[in-house]
C-alpha angles and dihedrals in degrees: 000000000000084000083062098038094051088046097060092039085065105107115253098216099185109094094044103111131051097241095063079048093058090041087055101044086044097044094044095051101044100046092047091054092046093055092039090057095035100045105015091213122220088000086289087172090059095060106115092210103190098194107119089242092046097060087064102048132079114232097249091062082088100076086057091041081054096045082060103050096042077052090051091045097047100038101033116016091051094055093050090056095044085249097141087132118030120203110205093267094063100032081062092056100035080057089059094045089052092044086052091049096057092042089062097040091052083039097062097028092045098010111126113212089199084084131079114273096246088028085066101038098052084054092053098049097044085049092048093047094043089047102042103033097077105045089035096055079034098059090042091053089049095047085043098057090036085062103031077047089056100042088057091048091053088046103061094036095050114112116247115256127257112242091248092059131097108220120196113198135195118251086261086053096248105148103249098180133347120202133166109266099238093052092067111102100179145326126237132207106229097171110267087354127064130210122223118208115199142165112242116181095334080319136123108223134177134212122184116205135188094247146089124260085233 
């Protein structure tokens, strides 16, 4: 139990920046509406949607309408929540939040209420999950091996530290910051980060870094 419950405390690092946000709202989009178009999975033209917008609307514009709300989930509902940095345990669940999400935004744009009401929320769940699993786990993978790509470069192009300097490293031993010992003020413990306080020319000054105080 404490082995699962340290695993899902580990930080998941990938969706930090806004740039890995926009990758995954693009990528998603875009993928989903390509395969829509190209292999018109499970007949999807053929569904006869009755809400008053879907009428209106071609099947592939779910993959856009997904793109949005991943977009409305990732730059404004995370904020909302203070989620600016996931561990593993709240990036699953986050997961879940944003599937449910789609599933109620396809539900009330392509949803039939000719079906029954279970009948049709089964269909759109098993759609939205068949449609968005792929793109979504692919453009995580993709973000994954860009950053992990760019931690080893800067690893073995990081200068090698003076022996005065205290150098904090990352868990895979990458030099995060190097600072001579007698400038640190103090360490704080900012969850899986930890802020370095310094004195730099009569200055406080703070630097936040991807590791544990331990």
């Amino acid at each position: 139990k404490q082995k699962i419950i340290f695993f899902f405390s580990k930080p998941f690092p990938f969706l930090d920046d806004a740039k890995s946000k926009v990758f995954l709202v693009v990528f998603s989009g875009i993928f989903s509406t390509f395969f829509i178009l190209i292999y018109n999975p499970f007949n999807l033209d053929q569904i006869r949607y009755d809400s008053a917008l879907g009428h209106y609307l071609p099947i592939w514009s779910a993959g856009i309408f997904g793109a949005i709300i991943i977009s409305i989930t990732q730059f404004l509902l995370r904020p909302r929540f203070n989620l600016s940095r996931f561990n593993l345990r709240q990036f699953t669940l986050w997961s879940i939040f944003e599937f449910m999400c789609l599933c109620i935004s396809f539900y009330l744009l392509f949803g039939e209420s000719k079906e029954p009401f279970i009948t049709e929320v089964f269909l759109i769940i098993k759609y939205t999950i068949s449609l968005a699993i792929i793109p979504y786990l692919l453009a995580y993978l993709l973000i994954a091996v860009f950053k992990l790509k760019t931690q080893v470069e800067q690893k073995v192009n990081s200068p090698k530290p003076s022996s005065n300097q205290q150098i904090f490293t990352h868990e895979n031993g990458t030099i995060l910051f190097g600072i001579k010992a007698k400038q640190i003020l103090y360490l704080k413990s900012e969850n899986n980060y930890t802020s370095i306080y310094y004195d730099q020319d009569g200055k406080v000054e703070k630097k936040l870094i991807r590791t544990n105080l331990k």
